[in-house]
N, C-alpha and C positions, 0 to 999 in steps of 0.2 A: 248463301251457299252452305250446306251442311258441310261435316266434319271428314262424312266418307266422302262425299265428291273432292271435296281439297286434297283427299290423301291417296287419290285416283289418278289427280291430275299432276301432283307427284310423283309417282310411280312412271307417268306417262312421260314427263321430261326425262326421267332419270332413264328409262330405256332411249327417249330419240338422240341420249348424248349418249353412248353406251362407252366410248375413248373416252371422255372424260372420266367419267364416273367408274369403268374401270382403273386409270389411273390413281385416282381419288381412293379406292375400295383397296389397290393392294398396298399404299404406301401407308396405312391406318392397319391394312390385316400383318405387316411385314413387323408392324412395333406388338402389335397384343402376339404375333408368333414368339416372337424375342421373350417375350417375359412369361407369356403360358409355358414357353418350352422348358426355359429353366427353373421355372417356379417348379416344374411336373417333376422334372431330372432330380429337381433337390429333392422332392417327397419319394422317388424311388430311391436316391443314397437315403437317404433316413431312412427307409422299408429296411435296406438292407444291413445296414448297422444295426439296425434293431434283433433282428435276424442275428447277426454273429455275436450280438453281446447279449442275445437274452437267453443263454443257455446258462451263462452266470450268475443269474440269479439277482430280485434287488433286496434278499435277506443276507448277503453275505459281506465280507468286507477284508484286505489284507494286510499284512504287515511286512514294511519293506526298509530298509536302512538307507535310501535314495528316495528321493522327491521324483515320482514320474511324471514326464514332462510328455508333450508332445509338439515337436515340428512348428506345429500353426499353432503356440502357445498356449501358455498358460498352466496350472497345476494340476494335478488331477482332484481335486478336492481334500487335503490334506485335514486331519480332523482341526486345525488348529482354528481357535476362534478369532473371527476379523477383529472384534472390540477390544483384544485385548494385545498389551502393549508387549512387543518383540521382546521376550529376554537372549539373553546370551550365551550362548552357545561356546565351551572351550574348546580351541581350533582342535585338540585331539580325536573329541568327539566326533564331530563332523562327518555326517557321513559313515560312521562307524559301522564296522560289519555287523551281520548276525549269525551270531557264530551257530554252530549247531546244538552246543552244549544249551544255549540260549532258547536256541528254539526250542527243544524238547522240555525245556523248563516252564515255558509259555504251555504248550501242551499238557501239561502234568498239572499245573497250579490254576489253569483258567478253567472255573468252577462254573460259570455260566452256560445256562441247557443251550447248547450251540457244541458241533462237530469240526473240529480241529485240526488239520491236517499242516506238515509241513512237507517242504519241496527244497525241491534245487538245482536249477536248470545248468546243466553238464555244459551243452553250447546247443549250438544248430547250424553248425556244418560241417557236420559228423558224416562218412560213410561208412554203410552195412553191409556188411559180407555175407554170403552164403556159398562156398568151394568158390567156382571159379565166375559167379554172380556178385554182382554188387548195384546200389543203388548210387546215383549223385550224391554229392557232398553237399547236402542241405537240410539233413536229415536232425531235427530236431531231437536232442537226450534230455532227457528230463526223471530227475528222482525225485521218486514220492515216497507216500506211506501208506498203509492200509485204509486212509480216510482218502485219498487224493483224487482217484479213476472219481468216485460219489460226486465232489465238491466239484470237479472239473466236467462234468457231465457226458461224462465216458463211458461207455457202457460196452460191456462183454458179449458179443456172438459163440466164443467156444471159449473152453479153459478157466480159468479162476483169477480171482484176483491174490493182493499179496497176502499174506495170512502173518501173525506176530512173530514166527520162526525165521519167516524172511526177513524180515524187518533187524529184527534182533543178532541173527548172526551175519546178515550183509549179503548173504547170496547170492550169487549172479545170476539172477533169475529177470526176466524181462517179459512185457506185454510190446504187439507188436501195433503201429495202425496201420488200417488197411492198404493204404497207398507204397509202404515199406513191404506187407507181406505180399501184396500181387506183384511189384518188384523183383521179387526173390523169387517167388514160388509160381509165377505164372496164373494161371486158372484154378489153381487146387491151393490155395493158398493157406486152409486148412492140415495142409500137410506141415505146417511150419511148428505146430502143436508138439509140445517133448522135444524138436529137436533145436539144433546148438547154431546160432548167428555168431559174429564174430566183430564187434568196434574197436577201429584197434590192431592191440594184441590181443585183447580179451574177449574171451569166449563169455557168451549167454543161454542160456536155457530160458526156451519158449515154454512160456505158462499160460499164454491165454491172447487170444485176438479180440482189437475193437470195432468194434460196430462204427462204417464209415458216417460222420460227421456231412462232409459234404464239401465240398471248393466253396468259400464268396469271397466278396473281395475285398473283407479284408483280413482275414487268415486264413488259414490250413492247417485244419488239427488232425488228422489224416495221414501227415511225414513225420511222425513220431515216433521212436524209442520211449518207452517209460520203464523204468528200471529202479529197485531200491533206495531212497535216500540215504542207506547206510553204505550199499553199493558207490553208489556217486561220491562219497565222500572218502572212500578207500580209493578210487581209481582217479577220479577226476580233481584231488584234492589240490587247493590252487592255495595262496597264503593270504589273498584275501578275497575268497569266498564268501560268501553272502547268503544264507538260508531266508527263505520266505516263508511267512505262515498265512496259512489259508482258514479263515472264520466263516461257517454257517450257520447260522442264530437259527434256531426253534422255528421262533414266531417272529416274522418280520417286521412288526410294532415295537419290537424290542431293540431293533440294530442299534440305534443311537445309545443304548442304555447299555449296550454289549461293547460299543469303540471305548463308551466313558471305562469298563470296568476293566479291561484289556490296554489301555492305557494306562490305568493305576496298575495291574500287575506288572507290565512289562518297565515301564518306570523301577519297581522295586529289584525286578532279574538283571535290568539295564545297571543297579546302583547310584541312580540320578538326585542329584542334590534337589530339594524342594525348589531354590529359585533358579534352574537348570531347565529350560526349552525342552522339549524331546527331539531327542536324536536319531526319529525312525519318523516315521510317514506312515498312517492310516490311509485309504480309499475305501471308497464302496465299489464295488464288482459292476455297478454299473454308472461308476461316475465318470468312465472315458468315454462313453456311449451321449453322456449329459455334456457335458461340453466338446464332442466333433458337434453335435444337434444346438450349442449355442455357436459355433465357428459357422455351421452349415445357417442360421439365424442372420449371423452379418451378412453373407452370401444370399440372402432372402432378401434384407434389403439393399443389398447392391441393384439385385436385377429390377428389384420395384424402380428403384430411380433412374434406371436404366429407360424402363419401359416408361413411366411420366415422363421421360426427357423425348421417348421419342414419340409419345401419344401427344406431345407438348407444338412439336413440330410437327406431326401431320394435322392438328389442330389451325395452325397456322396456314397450313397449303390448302384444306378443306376453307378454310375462309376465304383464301384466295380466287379459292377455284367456283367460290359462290358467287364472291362477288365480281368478278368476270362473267359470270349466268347471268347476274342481272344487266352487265353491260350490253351484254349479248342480244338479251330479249327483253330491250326496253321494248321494243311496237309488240311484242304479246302483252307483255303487262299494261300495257295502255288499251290495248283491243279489251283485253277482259276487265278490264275497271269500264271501261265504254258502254261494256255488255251487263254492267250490274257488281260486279265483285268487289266487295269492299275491301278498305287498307285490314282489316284482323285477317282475309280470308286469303291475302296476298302473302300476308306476314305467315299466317298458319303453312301456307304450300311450300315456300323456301324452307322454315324452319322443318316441314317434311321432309324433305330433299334430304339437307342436312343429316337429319338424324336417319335417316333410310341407309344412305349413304355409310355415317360412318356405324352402324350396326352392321351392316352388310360385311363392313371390311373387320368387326369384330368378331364376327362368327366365321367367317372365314379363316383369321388370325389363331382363334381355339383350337378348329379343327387341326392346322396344320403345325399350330406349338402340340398340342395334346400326340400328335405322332411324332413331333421331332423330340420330345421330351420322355414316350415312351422306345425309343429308343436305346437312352439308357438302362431302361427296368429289362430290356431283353438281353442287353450285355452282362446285366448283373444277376440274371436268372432271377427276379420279383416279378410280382402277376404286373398283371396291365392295370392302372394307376390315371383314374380319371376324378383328374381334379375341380371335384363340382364348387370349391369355393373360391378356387381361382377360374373357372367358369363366366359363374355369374358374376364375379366383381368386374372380370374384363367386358362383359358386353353391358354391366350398366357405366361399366368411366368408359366406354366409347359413346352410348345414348348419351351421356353430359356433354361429353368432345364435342357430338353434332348438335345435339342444342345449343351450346356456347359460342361456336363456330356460326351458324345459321342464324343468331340470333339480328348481328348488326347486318348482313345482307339482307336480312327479310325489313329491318326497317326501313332502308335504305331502299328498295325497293316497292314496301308500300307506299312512300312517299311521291312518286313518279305525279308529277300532272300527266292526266292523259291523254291531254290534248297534244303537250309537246310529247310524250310520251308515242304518239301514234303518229305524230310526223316526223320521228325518227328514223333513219336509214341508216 
């Protein structure tokens, strides 16, 4: 018997059991759903993570007087080296502010071709006035410096950015984002240009609108005030305030060589003893990007073992439900052994079955993870996300499922004498 007639007469079982074998097809397509789905879901959170931290840059990197942590742990990549052994920190230090005096001294002394900017986040939930308008109290303040809008990837529709007169004498001067000026000003939001907002007590002058960013999920740079670093430090001044510097290296083959030399300066502003820790924290602007994508990593193999556990057990019902076929149809298999078919060609047709079988419930399983996991990329506003390598890997471990599964029903089945085999009822 040739190879296509076996795989004919396969085909031909598998439609006259159609209950079966659909049962069979959706409890194998229900497991590869389960893990296509969320394998797909994860690659659209990563699209979109990618998306809100690659405006950051991977040439840049910051300096902050706290270890940023996040939630589902871990550091944010702190410059410090694993091999070398924990000095000691005096509990004074700990945590110590960075005062402004500090920053600007980083600014002035750091010689390295890379763009400097310092900052100083007021709060974020702040309300904006305009006469008898006002926005919600979630409104983002943030002081910068004539480097900052650059470094932060902000970009101006109308008006100007800060210039060194602002800077220098503190002026209340402010850039508006988009989501605050249509707020205030409706549809003309360009009318917010020269005139006076109000946080607070305090009156601002409108110098320039930004160019909207865009909502994802996971920020909104859009509900901002940005306002003076020298501003924020006269209104918003708190006793232990915290200034942040913001580093853009040149050439981004350089960053590593730009944390080492910015660590030696800020060491010397800091006044740090040679065998004294630092008592600030480095990152790179896209090392919170690099471990959600190692958190979203263990979440990759959760649903893998998720999906083997349950590609493991439909594995197990596909055997079952084989070898109930062959109890079934012992007098066929004894008729066509009768009529010439040999035990390989017996073994071949089960083993077809099988793998027909559970490919059938594989590609079904894709199609309908690949929509349930596009799903999420509609929610997160990322294109449509067809994941051809978790694809192919689910419908080749289902063809192994049904070969492995098919293997001992087809022997057990080529085995049959055919004699008792055909005097069976």
């Amino acid at each position: 018997m040739r190879l296509r007639d076996t795989f004919s007469l396969a085909l031909r079982s598998i439609s006259a059991n159609r209950l079966r074998a659909g049962l069979t097809i959706s409890i194998i397509a229900f497991g590869i759903m389960a893990l296509v789905g969320i394998l797909t879901a994860i690659d659209s959170i990563k699209s979109s993570i990618f998306s809100s931290f690659a405006s950051m840059g991977a040439n840049g990197f910051s300096i902050r007087n706290r270890e940023m942590r996040l939630h589902m742990g871990g550091p944010d990549g702190a410059t410090r080296s694993s091999n070398n052994k924990r000095k000691k920190v005096r509990t004074s230090n700990q945590n110590k502010v960075i005062t402004f005096q500090e920053a600007m001294a980083f600014k002035e002394k750091f010689a390295f071709p890379a763009t400097v900017s310092v900052s100083f986040r007021a709060g974020g939930n702040m309300t904006v006035y305009k006469d008898d308008k006002k926005t919600n109290p979630n409104v983002q303040v943030v002081g910068g410096d004539e480097n900052y809008l650059g470094l932060s990837n902000f970009e101006l529709t109308i008006g100007r950015n800060f210039n060194k007169a602002d800077i220098e004498s503190g002026r209340n001067v402010a850039v508006l984002g988009s989501d605050v000026a249509k707020k205030l000003y409706g549809d003309h939001p360009e009318r917010a240009l020269n005139d006076n907002i109000r946080i607070g007590n305090v009156r601002y002058r409108v110098i320039g609108l930004l160019k909207a960013k865009g909502r994802s999920s996971m920020m909104s740079s859009d509900n901002i005030v940005i306002t003076t670093v020298t501003s924020t430090r006269r209104v918003f001044n708190r006793p232990w305030a915290s200034y942040q510097v913001n580093v853009n290296v040149d050439d981004v083959k350089q960053v590593e060589a730009a944390m080492g030399e910015a660590t030696g300066v800020f060491r010397i502003i800091r006044k740090m003893n040679i065998n004294e820790e630092n008592n600030f924290y480095m990152s790179r602007s896209d090392s919170i990007a690099e471990m959600l994508f190692r958190q979203l990593g263990m979440v990759t193999a959760g649903a893998a073992i998720i999906g083997i556990i349950t590609l493991f057990g439909s594995a197990i019902g596909l055997m079952n439900i084989m070898l109930v076929s062959v109890a079934e149809r012992t007098r066929e298999i004894g008729v066509n052994k009768a009529m010439g078919a040999t035990s390989p060609a017996i073994r071949q047709q089960f083993v077809f079955e099988a793998i027909i079988i559970s490919v059938m419930g594989g590609l079904l399983g894709v199609i309908l993870g690949m929509m349930a996991g596009n799903v999420i990329s509609l929610l997160l506003g990322t294109g449509f996300i067809v994941p051809w390598l978790w694809i192919s890997g689910g419908i080749a471990l289902c063809a192994l499922v049904g070969l492995i599964s098919g293997i001992y029903p087809a022997i057990k089945a080529s085995r049959l004498d055919p004699i008792v085999a055909l005097r069976y009822e």
